[in-house]
C-alpha distance (Angstrom), angle and dihedral (degrees) to the residues before:
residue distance angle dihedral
X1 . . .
X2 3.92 . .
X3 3.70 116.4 .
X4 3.76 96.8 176.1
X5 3.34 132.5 31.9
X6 3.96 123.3 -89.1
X7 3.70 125.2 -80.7
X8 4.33 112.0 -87.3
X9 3.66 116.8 -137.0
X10 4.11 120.9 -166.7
X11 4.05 102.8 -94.8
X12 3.90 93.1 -102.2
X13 3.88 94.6 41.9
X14 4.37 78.1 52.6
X15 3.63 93.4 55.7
X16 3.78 98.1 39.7
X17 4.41 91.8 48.9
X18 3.89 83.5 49.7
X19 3.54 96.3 53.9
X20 4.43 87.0 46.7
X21 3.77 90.4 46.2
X22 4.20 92.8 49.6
X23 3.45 107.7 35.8
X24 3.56 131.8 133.9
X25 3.35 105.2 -84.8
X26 3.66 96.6 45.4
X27 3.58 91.1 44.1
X28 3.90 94.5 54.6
X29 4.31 91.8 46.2
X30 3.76 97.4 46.4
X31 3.73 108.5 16.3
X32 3.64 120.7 -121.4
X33 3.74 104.0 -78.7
X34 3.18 91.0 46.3
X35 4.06 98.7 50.4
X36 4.34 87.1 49.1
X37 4.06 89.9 56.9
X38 3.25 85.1 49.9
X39 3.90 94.5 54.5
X40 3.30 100.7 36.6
X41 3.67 88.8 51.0
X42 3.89 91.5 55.0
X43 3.93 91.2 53.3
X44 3.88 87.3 55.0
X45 3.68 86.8 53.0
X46 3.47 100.1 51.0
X47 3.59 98.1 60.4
X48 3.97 93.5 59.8
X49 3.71 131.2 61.2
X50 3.46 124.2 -104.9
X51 3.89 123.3 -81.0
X52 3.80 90.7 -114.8
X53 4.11 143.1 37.0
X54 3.41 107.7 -131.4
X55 3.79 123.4 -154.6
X56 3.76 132.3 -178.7
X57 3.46 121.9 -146.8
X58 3.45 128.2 -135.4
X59 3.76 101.2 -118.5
X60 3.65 85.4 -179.5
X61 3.50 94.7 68.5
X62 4.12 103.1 30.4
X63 3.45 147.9 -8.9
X64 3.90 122.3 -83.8
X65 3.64 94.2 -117.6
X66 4.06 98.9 56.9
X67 3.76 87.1 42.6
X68 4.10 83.1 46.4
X69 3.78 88.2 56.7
X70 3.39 103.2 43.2
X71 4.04 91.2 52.1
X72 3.73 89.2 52.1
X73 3.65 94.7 53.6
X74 4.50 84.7 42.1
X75 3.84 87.9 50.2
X76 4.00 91.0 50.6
X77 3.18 98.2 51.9
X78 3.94 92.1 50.4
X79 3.43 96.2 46.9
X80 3.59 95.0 44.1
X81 4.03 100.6 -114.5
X82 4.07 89.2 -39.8
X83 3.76 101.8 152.2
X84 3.94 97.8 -129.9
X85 3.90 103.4 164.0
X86 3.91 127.4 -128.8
X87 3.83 115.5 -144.2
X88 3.80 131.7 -170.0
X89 4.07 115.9 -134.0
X90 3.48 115.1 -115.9
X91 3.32 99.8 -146.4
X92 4.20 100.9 26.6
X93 3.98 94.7 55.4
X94 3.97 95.4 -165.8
X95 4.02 92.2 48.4
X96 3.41 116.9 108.3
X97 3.85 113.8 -176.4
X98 4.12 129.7 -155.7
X99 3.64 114.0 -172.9
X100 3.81 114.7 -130.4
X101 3.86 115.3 -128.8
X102 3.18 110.4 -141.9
X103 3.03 175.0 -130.8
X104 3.82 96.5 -26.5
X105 3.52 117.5 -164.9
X106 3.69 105.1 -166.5
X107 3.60 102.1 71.0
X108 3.78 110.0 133.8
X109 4.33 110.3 -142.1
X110 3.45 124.6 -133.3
X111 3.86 120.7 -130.2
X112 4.16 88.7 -117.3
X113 3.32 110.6 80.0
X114 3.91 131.9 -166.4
X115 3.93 114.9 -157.2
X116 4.13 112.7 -154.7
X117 3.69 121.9 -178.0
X118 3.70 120.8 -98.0
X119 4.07 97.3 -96.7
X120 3.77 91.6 49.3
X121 3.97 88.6 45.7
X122 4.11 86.8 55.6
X123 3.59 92.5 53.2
X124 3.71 88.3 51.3
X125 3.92 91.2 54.0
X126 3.72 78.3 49.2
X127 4.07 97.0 54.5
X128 3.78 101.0 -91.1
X129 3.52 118.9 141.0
X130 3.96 114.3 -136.5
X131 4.15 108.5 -86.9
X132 4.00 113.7 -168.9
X133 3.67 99.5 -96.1
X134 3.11 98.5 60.5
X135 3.81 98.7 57.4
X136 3.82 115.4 101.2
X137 3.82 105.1 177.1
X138 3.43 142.1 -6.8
X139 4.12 140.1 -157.6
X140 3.92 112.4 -88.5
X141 3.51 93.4 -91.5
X142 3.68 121.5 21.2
X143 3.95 116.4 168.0
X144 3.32 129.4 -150.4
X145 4.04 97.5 -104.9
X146 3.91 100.3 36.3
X147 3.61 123.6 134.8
X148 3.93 95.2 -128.7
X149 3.84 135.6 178.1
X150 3.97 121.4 -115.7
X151 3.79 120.4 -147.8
X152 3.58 123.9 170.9
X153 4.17 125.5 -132.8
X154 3.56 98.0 -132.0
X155 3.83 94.1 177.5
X156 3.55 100.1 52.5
X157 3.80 94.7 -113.3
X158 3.43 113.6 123.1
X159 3.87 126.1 97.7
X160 3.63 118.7 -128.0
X161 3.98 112.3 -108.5
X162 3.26 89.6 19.4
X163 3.98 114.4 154.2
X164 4.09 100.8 -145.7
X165 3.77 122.8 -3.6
X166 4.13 116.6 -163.3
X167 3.79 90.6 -165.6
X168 3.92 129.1 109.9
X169 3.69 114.5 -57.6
X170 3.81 134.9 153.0
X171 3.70 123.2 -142.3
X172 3.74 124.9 -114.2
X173 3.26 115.8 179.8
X174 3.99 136.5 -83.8
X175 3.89 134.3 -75.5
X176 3.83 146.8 160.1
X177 3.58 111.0 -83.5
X178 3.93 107.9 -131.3
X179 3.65 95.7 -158.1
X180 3.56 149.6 39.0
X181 3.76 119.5 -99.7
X182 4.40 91.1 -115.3
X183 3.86 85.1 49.4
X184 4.14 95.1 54.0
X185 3.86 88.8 54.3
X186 3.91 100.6 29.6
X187 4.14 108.7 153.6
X188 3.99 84.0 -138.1
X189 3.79 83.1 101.7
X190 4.00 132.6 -91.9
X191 3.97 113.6 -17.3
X192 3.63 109.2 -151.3
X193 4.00 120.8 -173.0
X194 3.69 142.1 71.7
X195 3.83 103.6 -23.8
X196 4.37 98.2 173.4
X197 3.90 126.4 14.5
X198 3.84 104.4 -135.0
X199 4.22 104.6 -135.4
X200 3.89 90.0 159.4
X201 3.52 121.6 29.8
X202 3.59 118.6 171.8
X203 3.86 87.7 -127.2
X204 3.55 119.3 37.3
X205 3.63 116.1 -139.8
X206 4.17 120.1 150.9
X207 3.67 106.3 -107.7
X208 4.01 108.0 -127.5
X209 3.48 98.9 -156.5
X210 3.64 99.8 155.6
X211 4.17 96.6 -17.6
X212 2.99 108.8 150.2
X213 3.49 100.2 -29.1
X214 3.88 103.4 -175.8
X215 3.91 91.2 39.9
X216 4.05 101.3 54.5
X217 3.20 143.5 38.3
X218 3.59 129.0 -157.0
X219 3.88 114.2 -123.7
X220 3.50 145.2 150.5
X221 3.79 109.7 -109.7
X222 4.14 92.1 -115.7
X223 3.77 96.8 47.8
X224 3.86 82.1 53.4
X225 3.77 93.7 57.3
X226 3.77 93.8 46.2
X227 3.84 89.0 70.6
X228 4.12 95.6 46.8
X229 3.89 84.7 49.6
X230 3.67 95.1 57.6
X231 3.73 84.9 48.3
X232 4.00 99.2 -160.5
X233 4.06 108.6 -149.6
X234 3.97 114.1 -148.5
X235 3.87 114.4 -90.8
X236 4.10 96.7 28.5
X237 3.32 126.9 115.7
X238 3.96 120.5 -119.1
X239 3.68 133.6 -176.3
X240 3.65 128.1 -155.2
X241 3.19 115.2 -160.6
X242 3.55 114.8 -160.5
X243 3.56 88.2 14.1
X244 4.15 99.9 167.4
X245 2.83 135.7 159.5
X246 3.85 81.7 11.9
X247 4.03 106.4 -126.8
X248 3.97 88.3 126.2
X249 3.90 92.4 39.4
X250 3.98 87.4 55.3
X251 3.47 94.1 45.8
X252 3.51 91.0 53.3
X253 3.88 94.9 49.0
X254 4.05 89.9 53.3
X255 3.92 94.1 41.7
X256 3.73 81.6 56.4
X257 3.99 91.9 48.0
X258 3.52 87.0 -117.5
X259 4.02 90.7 -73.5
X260 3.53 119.8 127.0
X261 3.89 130.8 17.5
X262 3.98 130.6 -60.3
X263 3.88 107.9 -177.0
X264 4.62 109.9 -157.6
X265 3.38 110.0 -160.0
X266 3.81 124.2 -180.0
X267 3.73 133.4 147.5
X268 4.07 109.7 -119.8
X269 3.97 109.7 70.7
X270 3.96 90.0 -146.8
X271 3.97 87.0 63.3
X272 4.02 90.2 49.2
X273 3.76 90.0 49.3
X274 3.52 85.9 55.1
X275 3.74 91.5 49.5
X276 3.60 98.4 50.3
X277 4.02 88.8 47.7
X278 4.09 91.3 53.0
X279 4.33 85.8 52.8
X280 3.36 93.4 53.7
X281 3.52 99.3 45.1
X282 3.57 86.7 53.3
X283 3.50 87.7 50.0
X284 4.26 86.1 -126.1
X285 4.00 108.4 156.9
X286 3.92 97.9 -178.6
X287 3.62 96.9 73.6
X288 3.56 132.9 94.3
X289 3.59 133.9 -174.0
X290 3.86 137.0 -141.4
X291 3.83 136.1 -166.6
X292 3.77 91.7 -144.2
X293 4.02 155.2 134.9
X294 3.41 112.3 -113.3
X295 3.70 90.4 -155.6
X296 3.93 99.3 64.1
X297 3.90 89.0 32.8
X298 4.03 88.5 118.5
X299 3.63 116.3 86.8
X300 3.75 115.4 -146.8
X301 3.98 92.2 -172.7
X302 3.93 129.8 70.6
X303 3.36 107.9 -88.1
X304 4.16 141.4 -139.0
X305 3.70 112.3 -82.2
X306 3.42 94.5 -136.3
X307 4.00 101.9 39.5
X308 3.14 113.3 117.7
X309 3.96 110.2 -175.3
X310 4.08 133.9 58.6
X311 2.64 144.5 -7.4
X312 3.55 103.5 55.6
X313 3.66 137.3 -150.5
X314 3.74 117.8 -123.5
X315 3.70 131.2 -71.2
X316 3.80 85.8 9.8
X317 3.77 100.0 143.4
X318 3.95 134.2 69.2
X319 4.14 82.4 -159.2
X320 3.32 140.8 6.3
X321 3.82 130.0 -164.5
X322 4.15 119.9 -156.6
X323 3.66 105.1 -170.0
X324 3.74 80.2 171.0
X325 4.14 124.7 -153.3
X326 3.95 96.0 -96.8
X327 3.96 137.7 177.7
X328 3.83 87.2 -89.7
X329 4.01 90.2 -137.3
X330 4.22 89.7 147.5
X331 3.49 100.3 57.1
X332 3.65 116.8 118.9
X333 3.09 141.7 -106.8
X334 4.07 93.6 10.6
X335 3.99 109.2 151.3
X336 3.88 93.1 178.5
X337 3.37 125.4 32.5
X338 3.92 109.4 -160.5
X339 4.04 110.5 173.1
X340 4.18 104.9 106.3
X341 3.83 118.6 -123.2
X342 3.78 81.5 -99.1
X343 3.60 87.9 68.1
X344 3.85 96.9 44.3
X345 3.35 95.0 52.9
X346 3.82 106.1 45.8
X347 4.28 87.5 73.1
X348 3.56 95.5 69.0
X349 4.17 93.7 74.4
X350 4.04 92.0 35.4
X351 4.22 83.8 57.7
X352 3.71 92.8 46.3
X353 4.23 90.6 51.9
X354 3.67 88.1 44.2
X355 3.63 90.0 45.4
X356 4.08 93.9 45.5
X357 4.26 81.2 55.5
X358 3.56 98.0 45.9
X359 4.45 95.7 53.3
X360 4.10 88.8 48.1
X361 3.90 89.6 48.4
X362 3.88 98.5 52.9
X363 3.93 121.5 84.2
X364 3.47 111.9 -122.0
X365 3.62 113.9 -84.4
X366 3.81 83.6 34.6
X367 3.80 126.0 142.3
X368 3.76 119.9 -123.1
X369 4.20 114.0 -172.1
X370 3.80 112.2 -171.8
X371 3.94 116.6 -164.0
X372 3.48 137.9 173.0
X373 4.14 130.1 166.4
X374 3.38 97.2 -128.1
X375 3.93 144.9 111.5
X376 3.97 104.5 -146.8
X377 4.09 121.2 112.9
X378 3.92 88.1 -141.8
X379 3.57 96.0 66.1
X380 4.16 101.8 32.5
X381 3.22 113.2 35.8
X382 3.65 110.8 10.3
X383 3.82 82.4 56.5
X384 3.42 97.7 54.1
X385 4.38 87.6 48.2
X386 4.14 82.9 53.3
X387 3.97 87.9 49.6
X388 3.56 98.0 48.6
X389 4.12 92.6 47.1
X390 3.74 94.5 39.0
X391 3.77 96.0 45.1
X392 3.65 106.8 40.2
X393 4.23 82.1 168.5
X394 4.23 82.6 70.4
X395 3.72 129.8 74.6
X396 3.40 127.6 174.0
X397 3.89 123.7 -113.4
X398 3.51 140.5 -149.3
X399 4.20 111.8 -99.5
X400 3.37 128.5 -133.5
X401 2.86 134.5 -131.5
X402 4.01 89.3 25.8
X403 4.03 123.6 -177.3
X404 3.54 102.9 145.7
X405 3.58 124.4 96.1
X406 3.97 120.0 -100.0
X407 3.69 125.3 -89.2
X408 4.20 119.6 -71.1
X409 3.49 117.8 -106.8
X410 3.94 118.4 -118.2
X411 4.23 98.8 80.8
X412 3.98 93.7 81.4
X413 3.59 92.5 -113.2
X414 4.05 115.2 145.7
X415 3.93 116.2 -117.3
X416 3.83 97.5 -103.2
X417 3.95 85.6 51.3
X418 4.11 92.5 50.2
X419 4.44 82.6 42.5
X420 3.69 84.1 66.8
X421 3.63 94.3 50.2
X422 3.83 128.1 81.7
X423 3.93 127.1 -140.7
X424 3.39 116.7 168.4
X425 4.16 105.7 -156.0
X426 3.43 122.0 -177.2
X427 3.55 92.7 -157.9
X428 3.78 82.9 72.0
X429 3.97 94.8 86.9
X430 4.04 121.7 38.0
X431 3.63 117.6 -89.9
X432 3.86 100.4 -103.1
X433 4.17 140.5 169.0
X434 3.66 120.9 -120.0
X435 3.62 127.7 -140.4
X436 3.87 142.2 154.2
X437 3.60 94.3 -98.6
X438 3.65 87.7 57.8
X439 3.82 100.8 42.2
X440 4.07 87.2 55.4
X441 3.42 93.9 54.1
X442 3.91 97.1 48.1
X443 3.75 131.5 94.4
X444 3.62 114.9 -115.5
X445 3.95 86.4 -128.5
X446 3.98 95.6 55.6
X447 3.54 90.5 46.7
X448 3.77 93.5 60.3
X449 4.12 86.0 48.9
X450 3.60 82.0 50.3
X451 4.15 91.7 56.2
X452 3.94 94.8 40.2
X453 3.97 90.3 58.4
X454 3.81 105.8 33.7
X455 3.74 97.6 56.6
X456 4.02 131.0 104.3
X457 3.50 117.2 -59.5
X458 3.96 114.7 -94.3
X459 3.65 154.5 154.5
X460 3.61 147.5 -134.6
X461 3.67 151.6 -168.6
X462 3.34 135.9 164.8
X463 4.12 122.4 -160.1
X464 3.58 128.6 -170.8
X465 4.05 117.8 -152.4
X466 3.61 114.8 -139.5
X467 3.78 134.1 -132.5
X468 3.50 104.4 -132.3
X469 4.32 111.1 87.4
């Protein structure tokens, strides 16, 4: 049931996915009918959000239930006494899940309109309100007070201040507009702040602008599972690589009870900042933060007793997590997807050096966990095919807990090497709307099925090193 249109790839990035999505492999297992309903049903999925808001809890701070509570009570008030449950994971014990209603198809639109750019219109979809920045144009003459419609300029296309704009735009939902149309695009310099008070969304997802804030973090279901399949023990020392903006890193920290070390490294010193901020909000000690290329994080000289950041000398890490910069093809909802098959392409060699660092950093025994949250063969499998011939010191181990689907066929791998492997694909479940009527008459159970399938697209493998030279 498709409520918006599918997701629109540059030309060559089209032909390139199509190619991925059909090739031999695939072809031969499911047939080629088949293998196309299953593509086409993947671009539907990536231009809606997930079926469910996932939030960790920060175990390190208090229990799942009280945090369960107090979200209830939070979501109650939001939605005005609408009964919306909260469920606890079964297998993810700090995941808390909310399912998002939606999308509602009744919503009347107002004749002012409020144009927001295409990343501020996702985080709407995603239970954002509208904040200031984000707004690109508004009717002639919005007043602080009006109930206005929000539509988002998926294409990019839209002037800022304009007064009407004919172009492509997708409907969000309605709100209160906070301010007048002169104060939005005042010349007295960048307003920041709430710009439009969503009251109907077409998905509704609690906002969690300052819920809670030391209790939960925000976090696609996959990226939480990453962290529990590293499994950190207290007292080891763990790198993440690319660690920004430090939801993994944090998660790492607690799972570790805040004893030990977890070393975040990435290479822009805004996205550290923002690291360092999220640990101490979280009140997590263990963790410290580096403004640093991955790629050069090995040191080939002695180094300073007493230095503590990269690069490292070898086999310095019990485990190592490479959540590695990645095309970004499974993150959802995405309507347009803009980056040139130029673009795409140029992460599979920046993996592999990140990669080639990560296997001569970890002790032997080690475990190395390599991640991305995206949908191509080139960098998922076929990297983990490279790994496994390059690296004949690395074999890859079953994860637990695992609720993703197996690895896609295409990289050469056998099937008990793509069993070990974890894609989650949202095409996996049917494209479907959520509403109360539904929710009531749903097992707990099928619900959670429901959450491990219709998430972002992801992948993940999990190597072990071995002992012997």
């Amino acid at each position: 049931m498709s409520f918006f249109p599918k997701i629109v790839f540059q030309y060559e990035v089209e032909e390139y996915l199509t190619k991925v999505f059909r090739n031999n492999e695939l072809i031969t297992a499911l047939g080629t009918q088949e293998a196309e309903k299953k593509y086409q049903s993947l671009l539907s999925h990536l231009s809606h959000p997930p079926a469910f808001t996932t939030v960790r809890v920060n175990t390190h701070l208090a229990s799942v239930k009280h945090v369960k509570k107090l979200l209830f009570e939070e979501i109650q008030k939001q939605f005005k006494g609408l009964c919306v449950p909260v469920l606890e994971h079964p297998k993810l014990q700090d995941v808390l899940l909310i399912p998002v209603i939606g999308p509602r198809r009744d919503l009347k639109k107002h004749a002012s309109e409020v144009i927001v750019g295409a990343q501020c219109g996702y985080a709407v979809l995603r239970g954002a309100h509208v904040y200031v920045p984000g707004i690109v144009s508004t009717s002639r003459f919005v007043k602080a007070g009006d109930l206005v419609s929000v539509y988002s300029d998926i294409e990019g296309k839209c002037k800022r201040g304009a007064k009407e704009f004919d172009g492509v735009k997708v409907f969000l939902g309605n709100g209160i507009s906070e301010l007048s149309r002169s104060e939005i695009f005042s010349s007295n310099g960048q307003l920041k702040g709430l710009g439009v008070r969503m009251i109907e969304p077409v998905y509704l997802s609690p906002s969690f602008d300052n819920v809670l804030p030391s209790h939960l973090f925000l976090q696609n279901l996959p990226s939480v599972v990453v962290s529990h399949i590293l499994n950190p023990q207290p007292g080891e020392k763990i790198l993440d690589m690319c660690a920004a903006p430090g939801g993994k890193t944090t998660h790492l920290a607690a799972l570790m009870h805040d004893q030990g070390e977890v070393i975040a490294m990435d290479k822009i010193a805004n996205k550290i900042k923002k690291i360092k901020q999220n640990a101490e909000l979280l009140q997590l000690n263990c963790i410290k933060a580096f403004c640093y290329d991955g790629t050069k994080a090995l040191s080939v000289e002695k180094r300073e007793d007493k230095q503590e950041g990269p690069p490292f000398l070898p086999e310095s890490f019990d485990r190592i997590l490479l959540d590695a910069p990645c095309s970004g093809m499974g993150q959802r909802p995405n309507m347009v997807y803009s980056s040139t098959l130029k673009e795409v392409t140029s992460y599979q060699p920046l993996q592999r050096k990140l990669f080639t660092v990560a296997v001569k950093l970890l002790k032997p025994g080690g475990v190395l966990v390599y991640s991305t949250c995206t949908i191509t063969l080139s960098e998922n499998e076929e990297q983990v095919a490279w790994a496994l011939k390059t690296f004949p010191c690395l074999q890859l181990h079953p994860q637990e807990p695992h609720i993703g689907g197996e690895g896609m066929k295409g990289a050469g791998l056998s099937l008990d090497q793509l069993k070990l492997l974890q894609r989650f694909d949202p095409s996996a479940v049917t494209l479907q709307g959520m509403d109360i009527n539904y929710l009531q008459g749903s097992r707990e159970d099928d619900l959670i099925s429901l959450a491990n399938k219709d998430c972002i697209g992801f992948f993940i493998a999990k190597f072990i090193k071995s002992n012997s030279k």
